[in-house]
C-alpha positions in Angstrom: 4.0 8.6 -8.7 5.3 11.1 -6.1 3.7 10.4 -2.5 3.3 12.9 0.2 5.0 10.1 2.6 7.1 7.5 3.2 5.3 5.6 5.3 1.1 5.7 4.7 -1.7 4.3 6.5 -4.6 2.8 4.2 -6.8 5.6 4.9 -4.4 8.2 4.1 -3.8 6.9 0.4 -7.5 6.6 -0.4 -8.1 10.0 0.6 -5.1 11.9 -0.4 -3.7 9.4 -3.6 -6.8 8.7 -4.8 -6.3 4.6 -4.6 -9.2 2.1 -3.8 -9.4 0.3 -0.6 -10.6 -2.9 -2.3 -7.0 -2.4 -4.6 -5.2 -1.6 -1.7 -6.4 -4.7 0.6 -5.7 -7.0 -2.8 -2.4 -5.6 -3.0 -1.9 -6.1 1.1 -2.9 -9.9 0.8 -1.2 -10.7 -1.7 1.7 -13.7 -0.5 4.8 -12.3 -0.8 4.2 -8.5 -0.9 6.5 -6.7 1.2 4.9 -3.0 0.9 2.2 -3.5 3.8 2.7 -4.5 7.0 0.1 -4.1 10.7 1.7 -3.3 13.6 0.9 -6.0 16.7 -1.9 -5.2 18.2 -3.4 -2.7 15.9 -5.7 -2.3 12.9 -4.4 0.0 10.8 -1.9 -1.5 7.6 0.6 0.9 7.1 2.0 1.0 3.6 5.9 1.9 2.7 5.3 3.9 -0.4 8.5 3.5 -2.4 7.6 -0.4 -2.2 4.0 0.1 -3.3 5.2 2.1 -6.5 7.8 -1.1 -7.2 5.1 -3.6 -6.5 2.1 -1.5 -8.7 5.1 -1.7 -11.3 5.4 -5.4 -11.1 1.3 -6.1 -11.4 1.2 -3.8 -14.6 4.0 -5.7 -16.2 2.3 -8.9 -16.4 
């Protein structure tokens, strides 16, 4: 899947990706997923997109 960004904030993908935020916060607390990270302080997860496509590759494959 082709994203409009590198880097996306939660928001962003639901609205412009079409993802749900229940599968995105599964996906971001999930132990040992590197695609999502919260800067200090703040409340927003941003998301690295390239990751998210390797690590929605890995969950369909098992």
């Amino acid at each position: 899947m082709q994203y409009p960004r590198k880097i996306m904030k939660t928001s962003e993908l639901v609205r412009e990706c079409g993802f749900s935020r229940k599968f995105l916060m599964q996906i971001a607390h999930m132990d040992g997923q590197k695609c999502a990270a919260r800067l200090p302080g703040g409340r927003a997860i941003y998301w690295d997109t390239e990751k998210l496509g390797k690590q929605m590759e890995k969950m369909a494959a098992r």
